[in-house]
VMD Tcl script that draws the C-alpha trace (Angstrom):
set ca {
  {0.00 0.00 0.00}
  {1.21 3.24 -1.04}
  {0.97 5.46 1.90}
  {0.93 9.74 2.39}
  {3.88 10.91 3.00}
  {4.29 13.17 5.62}
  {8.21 15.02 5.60}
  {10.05 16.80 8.42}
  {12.05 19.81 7.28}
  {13.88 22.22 10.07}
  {17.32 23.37 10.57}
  {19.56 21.35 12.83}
  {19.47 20.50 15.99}
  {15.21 22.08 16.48}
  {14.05 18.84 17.38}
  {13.06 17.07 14.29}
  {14.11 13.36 15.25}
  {12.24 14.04 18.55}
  {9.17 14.90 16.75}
  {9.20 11.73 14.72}
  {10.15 9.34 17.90}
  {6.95 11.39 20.07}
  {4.69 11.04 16.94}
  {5.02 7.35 16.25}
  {5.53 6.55 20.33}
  {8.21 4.82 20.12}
  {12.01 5.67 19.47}
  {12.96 5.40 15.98}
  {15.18 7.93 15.03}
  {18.14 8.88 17.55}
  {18.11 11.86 19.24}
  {21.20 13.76 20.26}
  {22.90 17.05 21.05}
  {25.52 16.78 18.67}
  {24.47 18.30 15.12}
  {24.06 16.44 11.97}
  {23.55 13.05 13.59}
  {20.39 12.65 11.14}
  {21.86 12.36 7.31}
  {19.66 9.97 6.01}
  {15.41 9.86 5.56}
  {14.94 7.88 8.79}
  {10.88 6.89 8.44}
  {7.99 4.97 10.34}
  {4.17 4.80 9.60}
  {1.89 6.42 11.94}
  {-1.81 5.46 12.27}
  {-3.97 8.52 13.49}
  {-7.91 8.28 14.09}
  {-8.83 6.77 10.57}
  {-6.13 8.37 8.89}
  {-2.45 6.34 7.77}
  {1.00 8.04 7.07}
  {4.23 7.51 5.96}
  {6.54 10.29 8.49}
  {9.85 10.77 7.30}
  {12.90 12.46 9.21}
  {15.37 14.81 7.44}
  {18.68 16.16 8.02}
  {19.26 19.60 9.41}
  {18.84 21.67 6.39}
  {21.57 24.33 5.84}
  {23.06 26.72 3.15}
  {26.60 26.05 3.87}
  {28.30 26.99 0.30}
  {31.46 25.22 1.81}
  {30.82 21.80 -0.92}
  {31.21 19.83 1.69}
  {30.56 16.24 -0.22}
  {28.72 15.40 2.82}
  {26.80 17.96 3.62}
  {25.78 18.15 -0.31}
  {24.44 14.60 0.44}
  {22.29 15.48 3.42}
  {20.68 18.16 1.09}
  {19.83 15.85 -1.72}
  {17.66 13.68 0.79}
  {15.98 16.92 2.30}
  {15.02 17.91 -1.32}
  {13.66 14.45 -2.06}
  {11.86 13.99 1.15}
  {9.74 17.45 -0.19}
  {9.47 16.11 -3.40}
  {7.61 13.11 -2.29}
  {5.78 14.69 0.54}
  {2.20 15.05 0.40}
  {2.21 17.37 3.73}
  {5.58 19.25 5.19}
  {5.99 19.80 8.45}
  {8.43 23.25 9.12}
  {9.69 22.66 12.41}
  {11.33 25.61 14.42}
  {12.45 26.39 17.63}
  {10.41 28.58 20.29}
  {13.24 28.95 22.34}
  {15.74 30.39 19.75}
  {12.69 32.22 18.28}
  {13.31 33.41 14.15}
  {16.82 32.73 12.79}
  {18.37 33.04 9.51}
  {18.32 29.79 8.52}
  {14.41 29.72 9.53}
  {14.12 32.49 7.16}
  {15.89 30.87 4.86}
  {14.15 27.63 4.94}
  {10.64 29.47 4.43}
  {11.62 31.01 1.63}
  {12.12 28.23 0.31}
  {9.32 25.90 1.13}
  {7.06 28.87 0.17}
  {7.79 28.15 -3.66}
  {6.80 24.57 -3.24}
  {2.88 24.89 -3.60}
  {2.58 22.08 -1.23}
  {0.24 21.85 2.66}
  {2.71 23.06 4.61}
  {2.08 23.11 9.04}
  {4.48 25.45 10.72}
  {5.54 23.49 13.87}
  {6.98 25.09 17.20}
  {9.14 22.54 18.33}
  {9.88 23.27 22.14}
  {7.71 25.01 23.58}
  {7.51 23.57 27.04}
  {5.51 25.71 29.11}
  {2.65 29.26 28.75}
  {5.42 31.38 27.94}
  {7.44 29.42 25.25}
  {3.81 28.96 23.69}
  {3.23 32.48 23.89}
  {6.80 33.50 22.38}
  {5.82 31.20 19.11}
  {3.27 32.87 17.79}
  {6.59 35.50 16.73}
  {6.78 32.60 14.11}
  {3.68 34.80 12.24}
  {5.95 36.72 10.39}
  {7.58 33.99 8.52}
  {4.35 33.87 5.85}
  {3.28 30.06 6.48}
  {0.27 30.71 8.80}
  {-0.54 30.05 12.43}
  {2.31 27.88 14.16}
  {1.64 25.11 16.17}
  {3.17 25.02 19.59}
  {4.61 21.77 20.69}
  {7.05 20.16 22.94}
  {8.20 16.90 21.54}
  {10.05 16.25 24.50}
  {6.97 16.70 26.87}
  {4.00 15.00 25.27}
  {3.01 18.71 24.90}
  {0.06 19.26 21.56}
  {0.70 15.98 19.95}
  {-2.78 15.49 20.06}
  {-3.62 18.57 18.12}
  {-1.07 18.13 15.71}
  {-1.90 14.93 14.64}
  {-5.37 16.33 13.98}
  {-3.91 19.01 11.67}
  {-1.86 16.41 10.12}
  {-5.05 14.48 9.99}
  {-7.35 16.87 8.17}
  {-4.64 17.29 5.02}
  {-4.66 13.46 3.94}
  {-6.89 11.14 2.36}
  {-8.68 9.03 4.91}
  {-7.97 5.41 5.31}
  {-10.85 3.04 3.00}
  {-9.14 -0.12 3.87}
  {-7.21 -1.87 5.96}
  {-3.60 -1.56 4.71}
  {-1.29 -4.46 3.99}
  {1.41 -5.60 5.98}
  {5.09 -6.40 5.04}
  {5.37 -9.77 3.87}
  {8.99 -9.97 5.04}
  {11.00 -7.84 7.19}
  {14.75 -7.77 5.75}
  {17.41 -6.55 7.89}
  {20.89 -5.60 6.09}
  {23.79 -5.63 8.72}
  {26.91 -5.77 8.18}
  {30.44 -3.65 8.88}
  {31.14 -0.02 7.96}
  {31.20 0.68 4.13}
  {30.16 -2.76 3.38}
  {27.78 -1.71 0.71}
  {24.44 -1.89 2.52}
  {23.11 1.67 1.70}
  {23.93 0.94 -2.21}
  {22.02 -2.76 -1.85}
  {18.93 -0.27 -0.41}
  {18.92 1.84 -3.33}
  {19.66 -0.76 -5.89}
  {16.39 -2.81 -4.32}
  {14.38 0.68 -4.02}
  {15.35 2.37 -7.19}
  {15.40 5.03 -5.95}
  {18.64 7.12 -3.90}
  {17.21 6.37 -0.52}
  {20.20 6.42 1.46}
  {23.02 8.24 1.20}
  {26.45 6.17 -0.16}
  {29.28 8.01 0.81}
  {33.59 6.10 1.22}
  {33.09 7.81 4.24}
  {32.79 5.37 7.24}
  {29.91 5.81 9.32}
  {27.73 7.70 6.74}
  {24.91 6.01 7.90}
  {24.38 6.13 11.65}
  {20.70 5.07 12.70}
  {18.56 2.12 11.15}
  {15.77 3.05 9.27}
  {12.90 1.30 7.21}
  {12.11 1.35 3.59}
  {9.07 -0.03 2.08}
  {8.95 -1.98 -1.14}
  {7.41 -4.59 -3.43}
  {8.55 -7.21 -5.14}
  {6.53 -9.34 -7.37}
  {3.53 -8.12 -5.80}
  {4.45 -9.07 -2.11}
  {5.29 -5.98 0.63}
  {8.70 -5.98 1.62}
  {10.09 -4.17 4.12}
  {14.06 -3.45 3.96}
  {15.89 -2.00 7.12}
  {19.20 -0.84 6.40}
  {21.34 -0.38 9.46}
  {24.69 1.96 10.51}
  {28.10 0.28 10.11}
  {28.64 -2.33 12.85}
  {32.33 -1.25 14.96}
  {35.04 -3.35 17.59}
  {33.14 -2.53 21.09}
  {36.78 -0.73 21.52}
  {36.11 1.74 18.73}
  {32.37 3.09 19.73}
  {33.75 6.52 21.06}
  {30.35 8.51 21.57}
  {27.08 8.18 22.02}
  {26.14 8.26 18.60}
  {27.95 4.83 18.00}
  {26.66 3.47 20.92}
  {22.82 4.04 19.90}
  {24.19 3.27 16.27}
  {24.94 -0.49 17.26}
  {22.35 -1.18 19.74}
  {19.76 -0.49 17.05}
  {21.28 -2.40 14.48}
  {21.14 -4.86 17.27}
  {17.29 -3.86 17.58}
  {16.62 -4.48 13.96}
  {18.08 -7.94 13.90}
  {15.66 -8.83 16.53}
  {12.89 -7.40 14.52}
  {13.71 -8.81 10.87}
  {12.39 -12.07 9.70}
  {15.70 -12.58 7.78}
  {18.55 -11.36 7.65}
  {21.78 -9.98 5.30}
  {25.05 -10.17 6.60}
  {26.72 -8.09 4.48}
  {30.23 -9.41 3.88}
  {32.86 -7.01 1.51}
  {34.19 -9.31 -0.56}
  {37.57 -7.31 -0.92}
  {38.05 -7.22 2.73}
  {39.16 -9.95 5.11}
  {36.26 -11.51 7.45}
  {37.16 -9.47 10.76}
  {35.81 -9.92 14.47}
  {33.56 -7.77 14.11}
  {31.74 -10.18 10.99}
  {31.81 -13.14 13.81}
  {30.26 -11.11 16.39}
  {27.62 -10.37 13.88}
  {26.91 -13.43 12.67}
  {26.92 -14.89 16.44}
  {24.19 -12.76 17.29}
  {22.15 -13.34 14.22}
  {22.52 -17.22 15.67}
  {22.00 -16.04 19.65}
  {18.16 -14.84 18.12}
  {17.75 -18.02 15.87}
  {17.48 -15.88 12.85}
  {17.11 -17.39 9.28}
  {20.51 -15.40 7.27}
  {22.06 -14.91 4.23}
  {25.98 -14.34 4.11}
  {25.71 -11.86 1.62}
  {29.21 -11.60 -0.20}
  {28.96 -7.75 -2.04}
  {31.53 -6.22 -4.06}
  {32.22 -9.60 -5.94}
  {32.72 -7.83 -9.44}
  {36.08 -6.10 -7.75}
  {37.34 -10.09 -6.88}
  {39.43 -11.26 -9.61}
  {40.30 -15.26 -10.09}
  {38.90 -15.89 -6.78}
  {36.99 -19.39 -7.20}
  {33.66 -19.34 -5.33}
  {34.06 -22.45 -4.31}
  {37.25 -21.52 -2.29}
  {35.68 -18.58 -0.95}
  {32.87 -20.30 0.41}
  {35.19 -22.69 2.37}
  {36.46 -19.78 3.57}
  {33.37 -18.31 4.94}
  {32.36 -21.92 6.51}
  {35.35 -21.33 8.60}
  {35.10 -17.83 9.90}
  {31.31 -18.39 10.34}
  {31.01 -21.69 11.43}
  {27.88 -20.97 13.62}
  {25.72 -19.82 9.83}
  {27.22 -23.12 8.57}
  {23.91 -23.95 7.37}
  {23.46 -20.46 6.33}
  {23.19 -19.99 2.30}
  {25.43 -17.74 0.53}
  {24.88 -15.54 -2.14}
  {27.51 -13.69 -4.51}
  {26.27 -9.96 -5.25}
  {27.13 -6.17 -6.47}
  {24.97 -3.97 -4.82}
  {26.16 -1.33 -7.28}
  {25.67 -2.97 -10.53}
  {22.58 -5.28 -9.12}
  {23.93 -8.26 -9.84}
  {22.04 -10.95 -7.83}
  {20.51 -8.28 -5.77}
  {16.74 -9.33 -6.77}
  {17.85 -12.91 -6.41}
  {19.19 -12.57 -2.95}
  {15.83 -11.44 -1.88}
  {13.98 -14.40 -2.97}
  {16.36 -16.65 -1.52}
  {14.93 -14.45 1.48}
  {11.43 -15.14 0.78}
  {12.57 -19.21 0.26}
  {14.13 -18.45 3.75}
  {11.46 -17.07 5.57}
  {9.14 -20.16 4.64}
  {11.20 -22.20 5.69}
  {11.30 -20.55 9.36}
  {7.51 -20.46 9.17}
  {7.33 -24.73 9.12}
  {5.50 -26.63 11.49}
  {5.65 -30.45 11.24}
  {3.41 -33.22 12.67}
  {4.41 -35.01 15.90}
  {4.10 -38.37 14.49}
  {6.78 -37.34 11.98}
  {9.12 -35.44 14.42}
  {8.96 -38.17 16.83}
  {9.40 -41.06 14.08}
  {13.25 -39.11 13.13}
  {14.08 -38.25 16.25}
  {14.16 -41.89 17.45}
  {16.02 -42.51 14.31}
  {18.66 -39.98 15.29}
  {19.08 -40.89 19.05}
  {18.91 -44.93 18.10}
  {21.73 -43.97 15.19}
  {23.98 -41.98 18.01}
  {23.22 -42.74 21.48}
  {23.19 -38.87 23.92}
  {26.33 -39.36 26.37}
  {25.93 -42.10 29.69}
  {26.97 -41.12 32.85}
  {28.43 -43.28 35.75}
  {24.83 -44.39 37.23}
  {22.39 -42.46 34.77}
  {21.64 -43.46 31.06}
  {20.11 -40.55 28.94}
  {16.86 -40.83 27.35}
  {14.53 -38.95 25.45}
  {10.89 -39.52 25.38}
  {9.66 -37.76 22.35}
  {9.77 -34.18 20.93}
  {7.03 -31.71 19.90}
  {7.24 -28.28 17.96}
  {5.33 -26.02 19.83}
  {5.85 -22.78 17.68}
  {7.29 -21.46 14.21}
  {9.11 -18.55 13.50}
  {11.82 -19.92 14.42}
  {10.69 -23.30 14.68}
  {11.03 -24.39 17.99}
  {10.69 -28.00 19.23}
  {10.48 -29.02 22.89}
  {12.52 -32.49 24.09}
  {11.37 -34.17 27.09}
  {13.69 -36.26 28.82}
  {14.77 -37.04 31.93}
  {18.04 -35.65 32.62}
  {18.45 -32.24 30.63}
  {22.22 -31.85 31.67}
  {23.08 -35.10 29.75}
  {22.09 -33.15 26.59}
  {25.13 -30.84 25.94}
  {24.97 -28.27 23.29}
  {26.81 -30.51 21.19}
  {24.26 -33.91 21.09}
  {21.50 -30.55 20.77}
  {23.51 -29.39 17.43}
  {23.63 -33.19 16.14}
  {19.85 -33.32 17.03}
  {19.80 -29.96 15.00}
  {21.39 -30.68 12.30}
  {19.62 -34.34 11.70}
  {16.31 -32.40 11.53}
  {17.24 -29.69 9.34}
  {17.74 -32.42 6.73}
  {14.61 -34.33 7.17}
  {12.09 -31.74 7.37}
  {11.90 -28.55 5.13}
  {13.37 -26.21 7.01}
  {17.37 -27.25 5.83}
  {18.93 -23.54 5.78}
  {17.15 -21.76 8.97}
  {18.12 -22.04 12.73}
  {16.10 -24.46 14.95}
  {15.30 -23.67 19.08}
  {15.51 -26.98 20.71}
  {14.46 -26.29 24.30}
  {15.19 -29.53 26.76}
  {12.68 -30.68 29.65}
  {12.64 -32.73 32.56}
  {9.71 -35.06 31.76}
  {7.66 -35.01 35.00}
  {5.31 -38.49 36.02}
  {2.41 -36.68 34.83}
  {3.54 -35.90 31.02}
  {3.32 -39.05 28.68}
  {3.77 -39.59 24.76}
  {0.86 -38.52 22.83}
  {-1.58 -40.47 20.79}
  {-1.04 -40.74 17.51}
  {-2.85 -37.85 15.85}
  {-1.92 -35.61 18.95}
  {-0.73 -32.66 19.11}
  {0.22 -32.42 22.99}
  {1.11 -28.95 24.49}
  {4.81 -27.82 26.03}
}
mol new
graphics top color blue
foreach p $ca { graphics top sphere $p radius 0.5 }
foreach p [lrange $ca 0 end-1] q [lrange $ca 1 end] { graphics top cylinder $p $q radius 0.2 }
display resetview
């Protein structure tokens, strides 16, 4: 579904990324002192009343002449963000009252011919809220006093917002599959975002750390909803230096935990570093289905990909089962491929199998390697049962858990993975003591965990 787009415009540092996160209730863009920590459109959808929008964070908007490559970047997504906007919000600051750059920034949003709300950004208390109504004489009409860090008119401006977009006639339709791209600094996963969009929706820059927040972007492919999140450079612990890193990596942390797949974005011309294990450790720790993603592969010459993927099974031994795909985010090669190898992927974690059929190869696996004996107790397990999907996870009743290391658990793992189709995704085997009231079920039964 093609939502309105709602875009925030302001100078730096007035509170935009605070307006978004008290909008949407819930933190989505990071917020912090130090200027110019937005660059790219960070967005979310908000659902008002029976309204539905698209809100979409900018940079701080300046008129710097200094070409600053970077800065020339951040003003390329501002102007598309009010290109594609169906509403802008001009957000200001009550406590700094009327600056140049406000000026400025009016001047040129008045030539856009587009529903424009003047926002007072804060405006925390009766006299802040009286001091923005000075925002009259920048010609956009009657500003709105808020305080994003309060709770302070997000009612009424929601309303506004509200009364300038179409109303919602159906219900709209969910992503299909939520993608994450992760990965180290300059890696290549802002280029695989616009290659899949096609459109420049994030900012590609040599410069490490260009992108430093995770943000969404909506897309369809063969008529299913996709949602892509593209995430900030992942760092060493010993290299995250300010607070900007630190919320960098915890929500690229966030959005593996929220994909249904994931891409772990691995630079082909680069040696797999610690930082690449960590990753793909964590991807495991959350039993999420990923692809090792191998970009820049046009710049490898006379590398066979056979050797290269023995190389990857033994940096990343914990994605062994993990497929791999071969890609150039800039040219596209493979790019549309790689995603439905995601779709195949997310299927897969979406299984559920009878317990007549678990039960029938688990036997066969425990009778064809025995779990370990100790001096006066032998090991046994009493049957299995999957008691959820996404990731698949199947309980094991038995009657001494701690003679089921994590290394009989991956044997058990592995042994399933081939007999049932869900081969290339993780599996959560979860051991219990089988108590005197819990017996096998009946054939046909479906007990529960």
């Amino acid at each position: 579904m093609e939502f309105p787009v709602v875009s925030i415009v302001g100078r730096p540092n007035v509170g935009k990324s605070s307006l978004l996160n008290r909008l949407v209730s819930r933190r989505i863009s990071i917020v912090d002192p130090e200027a110019g920590v937005t660059r790219d459109r960070v967005s979310a959808v908000v659902k008002w009343k029976d309204t539905e929008f698209e809100l979409v964070d900018t940079g701080g908007m300046t008129f710097d002449r200094s070409r600053d490559p970077m800065a020339e970047k951040v003003r390329r997504q501002i102007e598309l963000a009010i290109v594609q906007a169906d509403l802008i919000l001009f957000v200001v600051d009550a406590k700094d009252g009327i600056s140049p750059s406000d000026q400025d920034i009016a001047n040129l949003l008045r030539g856009q011919e587009k529903p424009l709300l003047l926002v007072a950004n804060k405006a925390d208390n009766d006299a802040l809220e009286l001091a923005a109504t000075e925002f009259h004489r920048v010609g956009l009409g009657e500003p709105i006093a808020v305080s994003a860090l309060h709770g302070i008119g997000r009612t009424a401006l929601l309303d506004r917002i509200a009364e300038h977009l179409p109303k919602v006639s159906s219900a709209p339709s969910e992503p299909v599959l939520k993608l994450a791209l992760v990965g180290r600094q300059n890696s290549g996963k802002s280029t695989l975002i616009n290659t899949l969009a096609r459109e420049e929706r994030a900012i590609v820059s040599e410069v490490p750390g260009t992108t430093r927040d995770s943000y969404d972007v909506r897309m369809k492919w063969k008529e299913r909803e996709l949602l892509a999140i593209d995430t900030a450079g992942l760092k060493k612990r010993s290299s995250i230096k300010s607070s900007v890193d630190f919320y960098s990596s915890h929500r690229s942390q966030r959005s593996i935990r929220r994909a249904d797949v994931v891409l772990l974005i691995i630079d082909a011309t680069q040696e797999i570093s610690s930082v690449d294990k960590k990753t793909a450790a964590y991807i495991r720790e959350q039993f999420k289905p990923c692809i090792v993603t191998v970009n820049k592969w046009d710049l490898v010459e006379e590398v066979p990909t056979g050797k290269y993927v023995a190389y990857i099974e033994d940096r990343l031994p914990g994605l062994a089962r993990s497929p791999i795909s071969f890609i150039s985010a800039k040219t596209g090669f493979n790019a549309w491929q790689t995603v439905d190898l995601a779709f195949s992927l997310f299927e897969q974690w979406k299984t559920r199998v009878s317990t007549g059929q678990l039960n029938g190869v688990v036997q066969g696996l425990v009778k064809k390697k025995a779990p370990r004996h100790s001096k006066n107790r032998t090991a046994k397990l009493y049957y299995a049962t999957q008691v959820s999907v996404s990731p698949p996870a199947i309980v094991l009743f038995v009657n001494y858990p701690s003679l089921f290391p994590e290394s009989y658990l991956r044997y058990l793992e592995s042994g399933l993975q081939e007999a049932f189709p869900f081969a290339e995704v993780p599996l959560k085997l979860i051991v219990r003591k089988r108590t005197g009231r819990q017996r096998a079920p009946a054939a046909g039964k479906e007990p529960s965990a």
